[in-house]
C-alpha positions in Angstrom: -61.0 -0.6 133.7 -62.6 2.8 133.2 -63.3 4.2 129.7 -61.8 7.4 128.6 -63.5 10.1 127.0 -63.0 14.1 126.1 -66.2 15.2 127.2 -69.0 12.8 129.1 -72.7 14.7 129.0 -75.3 14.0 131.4 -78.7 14.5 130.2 -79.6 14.6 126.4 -82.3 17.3 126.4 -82.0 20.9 125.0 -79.1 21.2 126.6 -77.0 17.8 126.8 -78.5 16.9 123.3 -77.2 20.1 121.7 -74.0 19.9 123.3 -73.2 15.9 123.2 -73.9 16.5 119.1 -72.3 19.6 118.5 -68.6 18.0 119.9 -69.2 14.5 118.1 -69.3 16.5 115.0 -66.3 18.3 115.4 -64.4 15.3 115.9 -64.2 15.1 119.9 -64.9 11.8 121.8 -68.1 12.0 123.8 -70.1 10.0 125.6 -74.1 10.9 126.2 -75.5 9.6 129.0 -79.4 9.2 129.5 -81.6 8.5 132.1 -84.2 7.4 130.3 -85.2 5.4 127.4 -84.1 5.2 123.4 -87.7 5.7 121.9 -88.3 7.2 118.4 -91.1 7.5 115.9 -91.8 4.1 115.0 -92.5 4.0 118.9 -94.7 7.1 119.2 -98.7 6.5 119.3 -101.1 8.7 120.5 -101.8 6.6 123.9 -101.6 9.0 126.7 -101.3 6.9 129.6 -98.5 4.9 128.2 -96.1 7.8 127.0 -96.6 9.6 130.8 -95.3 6.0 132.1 -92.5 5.2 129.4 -91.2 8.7 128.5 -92.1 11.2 131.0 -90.4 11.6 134.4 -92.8 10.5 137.1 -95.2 13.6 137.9 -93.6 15.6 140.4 -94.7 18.7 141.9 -93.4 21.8 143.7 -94.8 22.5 146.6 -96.0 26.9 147.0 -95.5 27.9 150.5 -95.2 24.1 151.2 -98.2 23.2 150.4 -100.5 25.9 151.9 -100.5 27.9 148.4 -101.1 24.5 146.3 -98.7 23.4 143.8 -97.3 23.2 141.0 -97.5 19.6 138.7 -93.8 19.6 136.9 -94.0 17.9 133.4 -90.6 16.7 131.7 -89.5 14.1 129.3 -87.4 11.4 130.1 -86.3 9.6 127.3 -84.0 10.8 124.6 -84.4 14.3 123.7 -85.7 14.8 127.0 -88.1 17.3 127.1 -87.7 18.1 123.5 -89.3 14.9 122.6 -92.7 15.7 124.2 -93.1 19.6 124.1 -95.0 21.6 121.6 -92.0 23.4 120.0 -92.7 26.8 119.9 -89.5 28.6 119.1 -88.6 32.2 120.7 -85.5 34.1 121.4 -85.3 35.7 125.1 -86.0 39.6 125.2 -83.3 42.4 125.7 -85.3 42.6 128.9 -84.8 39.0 129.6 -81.0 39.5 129.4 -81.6 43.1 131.6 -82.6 40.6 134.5 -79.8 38.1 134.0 -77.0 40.8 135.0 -79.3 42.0 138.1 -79.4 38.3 139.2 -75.7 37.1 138.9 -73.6 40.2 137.7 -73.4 38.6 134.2 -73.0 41.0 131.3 -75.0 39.2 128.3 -77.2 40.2 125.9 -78.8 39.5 122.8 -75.9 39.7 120.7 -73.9 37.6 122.9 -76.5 34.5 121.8 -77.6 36.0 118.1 -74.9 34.0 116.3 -75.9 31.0 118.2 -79.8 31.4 117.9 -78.8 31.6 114.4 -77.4 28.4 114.0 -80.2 26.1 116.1 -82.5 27.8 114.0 -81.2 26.9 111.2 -80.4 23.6 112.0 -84.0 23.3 113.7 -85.8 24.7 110.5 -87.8 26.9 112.5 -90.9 28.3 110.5 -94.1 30.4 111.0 -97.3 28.2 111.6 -100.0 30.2 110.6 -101.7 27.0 109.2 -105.0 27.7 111.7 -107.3 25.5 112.8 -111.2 26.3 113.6 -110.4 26.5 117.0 -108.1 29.7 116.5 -110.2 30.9 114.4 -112.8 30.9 117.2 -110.8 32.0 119.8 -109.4 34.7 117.7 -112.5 37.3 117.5 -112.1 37.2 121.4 -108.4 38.5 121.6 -109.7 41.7 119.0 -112.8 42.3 121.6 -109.7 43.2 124.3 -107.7 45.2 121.8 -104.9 42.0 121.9 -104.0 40.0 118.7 -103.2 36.4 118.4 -100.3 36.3 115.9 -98.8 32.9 114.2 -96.0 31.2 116.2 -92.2 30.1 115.2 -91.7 26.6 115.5 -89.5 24.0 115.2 -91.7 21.4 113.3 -91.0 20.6 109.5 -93.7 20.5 106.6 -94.3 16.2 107.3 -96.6 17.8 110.4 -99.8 16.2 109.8 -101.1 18.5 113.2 -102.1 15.2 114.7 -101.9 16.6 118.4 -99.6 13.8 119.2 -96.5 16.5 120.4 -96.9 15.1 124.0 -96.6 11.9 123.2 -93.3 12.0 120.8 -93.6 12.7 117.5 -95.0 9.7 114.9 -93.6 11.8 111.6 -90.8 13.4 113.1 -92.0 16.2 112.0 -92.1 18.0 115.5 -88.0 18.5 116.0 -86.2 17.4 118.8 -82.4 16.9 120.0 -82.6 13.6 119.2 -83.7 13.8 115.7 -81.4 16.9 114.6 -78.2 16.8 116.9 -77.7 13.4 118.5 -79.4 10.7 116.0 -76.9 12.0 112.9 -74.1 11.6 115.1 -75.0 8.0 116.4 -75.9 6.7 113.2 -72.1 8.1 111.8 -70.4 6.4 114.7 -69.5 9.7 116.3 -71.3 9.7 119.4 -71.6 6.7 121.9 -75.0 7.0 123.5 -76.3 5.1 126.3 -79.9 5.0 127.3 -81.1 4.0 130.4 -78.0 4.9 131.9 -79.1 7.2 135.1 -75.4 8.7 136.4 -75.2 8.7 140.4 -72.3 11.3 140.7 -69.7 13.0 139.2 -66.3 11.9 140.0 -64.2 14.6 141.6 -61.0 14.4 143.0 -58.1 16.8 144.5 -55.3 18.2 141.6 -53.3 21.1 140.7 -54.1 22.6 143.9 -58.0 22.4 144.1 -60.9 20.4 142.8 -61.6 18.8 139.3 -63.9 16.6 137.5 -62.3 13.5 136.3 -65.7 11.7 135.1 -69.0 9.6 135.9 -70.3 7.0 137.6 -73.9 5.9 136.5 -75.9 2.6 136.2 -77.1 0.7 133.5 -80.3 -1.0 132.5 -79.4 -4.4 134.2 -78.3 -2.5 137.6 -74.5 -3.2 136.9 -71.6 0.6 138.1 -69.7 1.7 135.6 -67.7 4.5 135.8 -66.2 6.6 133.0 -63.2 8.9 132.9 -63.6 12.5 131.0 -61.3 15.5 130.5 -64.2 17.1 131.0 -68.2 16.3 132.4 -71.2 18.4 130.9 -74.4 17.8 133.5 -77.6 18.4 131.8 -80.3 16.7 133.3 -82.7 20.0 133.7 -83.5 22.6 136.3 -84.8 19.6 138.9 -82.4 16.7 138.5 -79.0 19.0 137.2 -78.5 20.5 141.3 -79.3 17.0 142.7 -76.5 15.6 140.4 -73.7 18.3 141.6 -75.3 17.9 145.6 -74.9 13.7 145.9 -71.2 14.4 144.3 -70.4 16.6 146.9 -70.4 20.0 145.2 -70.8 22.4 148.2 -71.7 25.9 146.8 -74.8 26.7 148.8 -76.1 28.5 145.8 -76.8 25.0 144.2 -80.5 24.4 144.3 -82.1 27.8 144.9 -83.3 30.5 142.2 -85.4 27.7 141.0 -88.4 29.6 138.6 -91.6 27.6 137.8 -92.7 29.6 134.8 -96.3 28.9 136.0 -99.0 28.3 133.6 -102.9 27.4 133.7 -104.7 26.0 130.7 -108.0 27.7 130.2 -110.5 26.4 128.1 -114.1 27.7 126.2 -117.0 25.5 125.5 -118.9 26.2 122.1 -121.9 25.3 120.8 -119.7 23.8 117.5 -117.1 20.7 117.8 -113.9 22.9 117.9 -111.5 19.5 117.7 -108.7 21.5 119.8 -106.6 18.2 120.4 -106.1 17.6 116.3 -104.1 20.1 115.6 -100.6 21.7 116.3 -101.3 22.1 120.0 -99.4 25.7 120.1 -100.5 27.4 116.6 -100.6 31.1 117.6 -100.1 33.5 121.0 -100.7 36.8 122.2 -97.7 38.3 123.4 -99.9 42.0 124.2 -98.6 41.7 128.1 -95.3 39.5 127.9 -93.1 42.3 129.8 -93.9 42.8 133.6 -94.8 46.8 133.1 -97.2 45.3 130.6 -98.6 42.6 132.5 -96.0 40.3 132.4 -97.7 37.3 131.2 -98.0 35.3 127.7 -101.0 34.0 126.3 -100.9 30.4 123.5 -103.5 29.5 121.5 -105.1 26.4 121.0 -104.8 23.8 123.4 -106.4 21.6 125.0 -104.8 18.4 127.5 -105.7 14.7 126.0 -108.8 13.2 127.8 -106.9 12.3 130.8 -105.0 15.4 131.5 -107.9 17.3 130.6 -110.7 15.6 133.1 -108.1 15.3 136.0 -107.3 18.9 136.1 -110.1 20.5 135.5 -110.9 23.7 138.0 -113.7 26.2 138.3 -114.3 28.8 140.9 -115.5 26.3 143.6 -112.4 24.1 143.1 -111.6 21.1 141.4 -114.0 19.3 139.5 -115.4 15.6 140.3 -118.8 13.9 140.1 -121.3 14.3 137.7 -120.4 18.2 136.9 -116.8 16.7 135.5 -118.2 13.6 133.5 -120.7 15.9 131.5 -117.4 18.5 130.8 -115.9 15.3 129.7 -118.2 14.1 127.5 -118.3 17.4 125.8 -114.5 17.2 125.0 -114.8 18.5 121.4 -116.5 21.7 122.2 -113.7 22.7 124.4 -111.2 24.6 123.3 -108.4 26.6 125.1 -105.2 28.9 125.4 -102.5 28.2 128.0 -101.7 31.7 130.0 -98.0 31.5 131.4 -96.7 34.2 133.5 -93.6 35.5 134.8 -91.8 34.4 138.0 -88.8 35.7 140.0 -86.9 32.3 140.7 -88.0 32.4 144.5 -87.9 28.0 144.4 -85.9 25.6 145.4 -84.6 22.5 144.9 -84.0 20.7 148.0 -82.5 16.9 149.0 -83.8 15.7 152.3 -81.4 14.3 154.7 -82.6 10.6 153.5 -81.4 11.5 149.9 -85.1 12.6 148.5 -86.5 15.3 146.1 -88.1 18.1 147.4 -89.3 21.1 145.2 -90.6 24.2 146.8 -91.8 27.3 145.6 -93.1 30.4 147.0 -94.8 33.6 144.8 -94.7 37.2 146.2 -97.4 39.3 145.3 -96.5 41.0 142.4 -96.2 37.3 140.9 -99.2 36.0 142.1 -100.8 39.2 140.5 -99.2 38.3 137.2 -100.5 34.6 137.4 -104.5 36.1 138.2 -104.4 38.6 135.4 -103.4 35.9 132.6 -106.3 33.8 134.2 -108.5 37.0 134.1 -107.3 38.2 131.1 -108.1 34.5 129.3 -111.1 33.7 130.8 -112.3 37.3 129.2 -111.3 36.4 125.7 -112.6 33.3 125.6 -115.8 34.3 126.5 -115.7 37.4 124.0 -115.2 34.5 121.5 -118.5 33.2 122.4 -117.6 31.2 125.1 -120.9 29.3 127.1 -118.6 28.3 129.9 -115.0 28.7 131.2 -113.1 25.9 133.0 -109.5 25.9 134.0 -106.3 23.8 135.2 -104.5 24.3 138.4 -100.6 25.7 137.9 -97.9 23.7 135.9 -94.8 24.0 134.3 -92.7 22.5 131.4 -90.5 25.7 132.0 -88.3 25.2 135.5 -85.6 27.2 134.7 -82.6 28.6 137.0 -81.6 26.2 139.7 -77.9 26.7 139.0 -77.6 30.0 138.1 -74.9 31.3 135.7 -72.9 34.7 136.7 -69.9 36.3 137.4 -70.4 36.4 141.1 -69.5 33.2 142.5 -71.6 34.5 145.9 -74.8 34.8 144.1 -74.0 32.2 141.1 -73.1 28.3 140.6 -71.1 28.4 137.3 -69.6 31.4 135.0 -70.3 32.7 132.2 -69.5 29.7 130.2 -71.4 27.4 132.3 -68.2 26.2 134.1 -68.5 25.6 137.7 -67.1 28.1 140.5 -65.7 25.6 142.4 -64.8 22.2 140.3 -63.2 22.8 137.3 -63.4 20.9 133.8 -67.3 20.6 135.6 -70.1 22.7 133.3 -73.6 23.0 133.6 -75.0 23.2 129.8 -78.6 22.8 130.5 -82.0 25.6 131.6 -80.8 25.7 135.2 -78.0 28.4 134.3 -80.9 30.6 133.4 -80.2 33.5 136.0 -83.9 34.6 135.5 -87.0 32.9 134.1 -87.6 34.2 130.9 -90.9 35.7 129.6 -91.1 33.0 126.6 -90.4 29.0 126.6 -87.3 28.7 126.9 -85.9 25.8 125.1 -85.0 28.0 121.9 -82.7 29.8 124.7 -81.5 26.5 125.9 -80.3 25.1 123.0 -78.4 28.8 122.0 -76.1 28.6 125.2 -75.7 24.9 124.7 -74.3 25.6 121.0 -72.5 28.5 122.4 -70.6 26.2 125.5 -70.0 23.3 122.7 -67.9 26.0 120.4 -66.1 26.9 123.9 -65.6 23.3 125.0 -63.8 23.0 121.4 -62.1 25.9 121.1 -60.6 24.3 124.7 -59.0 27.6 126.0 -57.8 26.2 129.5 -56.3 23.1 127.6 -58.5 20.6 129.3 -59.1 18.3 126.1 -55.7 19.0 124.3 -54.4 15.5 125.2 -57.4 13.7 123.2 -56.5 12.9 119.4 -57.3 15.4 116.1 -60.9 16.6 115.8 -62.3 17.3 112.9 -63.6 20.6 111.4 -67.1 21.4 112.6 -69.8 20.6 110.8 -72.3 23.2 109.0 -75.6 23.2 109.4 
């Protein structure tokens, strides 16, 4: 017999996490549903090779120009938290100019004061502060930015005062000091006996069926950790399982608006790093301390710069580029063994959601992306732009990464044209109600700053319209409870 629930979520990132929270405290049934595993602090250790296996999502990468322009190596939590577990949590709002695009892309009308009320209250709940608690290697990076006329300036993050700026963000958190969805929304929650959460749990479809004269969600069917279906009924079903995996989802159920899948933006970034003469310790401290935000508009550049950061030994040595190409042999294991004289920024530029995400006919994942110029300018000046302060900081050699992203944003755009949009304006799907996608796929455009403080606004902001239920989809349930305040 099928369990019943107001609201099943799919995904427990910035998105699902947020949302799957926000209900349980206001009294609604929900169920959260994760793909990956239930890991927390007491599991967190700086080993590298083991937090890529047991909380990451396998590498994947999107393929530019398929394949004949390189690629792009996707990094993503899965685990609990999702990505919020293992990213650096720098904390931004999106730009009125952000928003500008958003309306050009899907005829949505939204700006910042749509979001203000609900950037407000992640923030709060998310103590986001200033971290201009510098380390050396800022402070030698930082003379560099002047030379160019640029300034490094502190970042907003959502880390707490137990950060001990161990470098361990990556890897999950060991003081939980570095925030995440797990710690602030879903773990208080749990622990009351408001939310049931299953880990391990990947969902294969959402359940759709004929009523009232078109299509509804009715719940989802996933699988657990020994391999056993279960399916779950839901007045209404939240996907969330990020820009890759959240058009997949709505595809195997058989959700046919051929918008599903495209817009996908890569956010593309390169780490760049300095060697100095001096041990600069780049990977003990808190990996995203300060940034440069001098070109962040596309009339200005349209690129961000993030300051200091360097990969862990692995990432770091199997990355590394210079002009002739990737590095291997003995050039690579003398960079190597100098890994405390390197440090580095990470130069992220703006896209224009020309990707896709594609399944094959045999049910695979394929990613692809493609850059017109005017991008691939962007992505050459933040390279040219960092490799220039670096070595005004007294850099005596530059190295570099090849293009990644922790940012995939867009895949299921929100609007209020269903011909150039997958859900409306409150994330609910064009074509199956009581379905909503609450996660960074709805992005209509890739914002020009991370984007999970973004994220998690809209995500608060579809929770309050879940619960305020205007098209009755959850008034059968039981009494809810007032909402909690942060």
């Amino acid at each position: 017999m099928s369990e019943h629930f107001d609201v099943a979520v799919v995904g427990s990132g910035a998105g699902g996490g947020v949302i799957a929270g926000e209900l349980a405290q206001r009294g609604r049934s929900v169920v959260l549903l994760e793909a990956g595993p239930h890991r927390t602090a007491a599991d967190f250790t700086r080993w590298e090779a083991e937090a890529t296996h047991k909380i990451w999502w396998p590498f994947r990468q999107a393929l530019i120009d398929g394949g004949a322009g390189g690629v792009i190596g996707i990094i993503a939590g899965r685990c609990v938290g999702g990505t919020t577990t293992i990213n650096t949590k720098v904390a931004l709002r999106a730009h009125e100019r952000d928003f500008a695009k958003w309306e050009d892309a899907g005829g949505l009308e939204f700006g910042p004061d749509d979001l203000a009320p609900h950037y407000d209250r992640v923030e709060s709940a998310l103590g986001v502060r200033e971290r201009s608690d510098w380390e050396r290697c800022i402070h030698t990076l930082e003379p560099g930015f002047r030379a160019l006329g640029a300034e490094l300036e502190p970042v907003h993050s959502y880390t707490d005062h137990n950060c001990m700026k161990c470098g361990s963000c990556l890897q999950g958190c060991p003081t939980n000091a570095g925030k995440s969805t797990m710690t602030t929304w879903i773990h208080p929650a749990w622990a009351e006996g408001k939310l049931d959460l299953r880990a391990e749990a990947p969902v294969e479809r959402v359940l759709i069926e004929e009523r009232n004269g078109g299509r509804e969600a009715t719940g989802v069917e996933y699988v657990d950790a020994a391999g056993e279906r279960h399916s779950i009924e839901a007045d209404a079903v939240v996907v969330a399982g990020g820009a890759l995996n959240t058009p997949q989802l709505l595809i195997h159920s058989g959700v046919g608006n051929p918008q599903v899948g495209r817009n996908l933006g890569g956010h593309p970034v390169r780490l760049v790093y300095g060697l100095f003469d001096e041990p600069q310790d780049a990977h003990m401290v808190y990996p995203i301390s300060s940034h440069c935000m001098e070109h962040q508009h596309d009339e200005d550049g349209g690129f961000v710069i993030e300051a200091a950061t360097i990969q862990d030994p692995i990432g770091f040595a199997i990355t590394l580029e210079d002009e002739n190409g990737p590095m291997w042999g003995e050039p690579l294991v003398e960079a190597a063994r100098q890994y405390r004289h390197w440090t580095g920024v990470l130069a992220m530029a703006n896209d224009e959601n020309n990707g896709a995400v594609v399944v094959e006919e045999d049910g695979g994942e394929r990613f692809d992306a493609h850059f017109e110029p005017s991008e691939q300018k962007r992505i050459d000046d933040a390279l040219d732009f960092s490799r220039r302060a670096i070595e005004a900081a007294g850099a005596t050699r530059v190295l570099w990464s090849g293009l990644a992203s922790t940012h995939v944003q867009g895949s299921c755009r929100m609007g209020s044209d269903p011909e150039r949009s997958v859900v409306d304006g409150h994330g609910e799907s064009h074509d199956v109600k009581r379905l909503f996608v609450g996660d960074s796929s709805v992005i209509p455009r890739t914002l020009s700053v991370n984007p999970s403080l973004t994220i998690m606004a809209l995500a608060d902001r579809l929770a309050q319209h879940l619960d305020e239920d205007p098209n009755g989809y959850l008034e059968s349930r039981g009494a809810k409870t007032t909402a909690v305040a942060w």
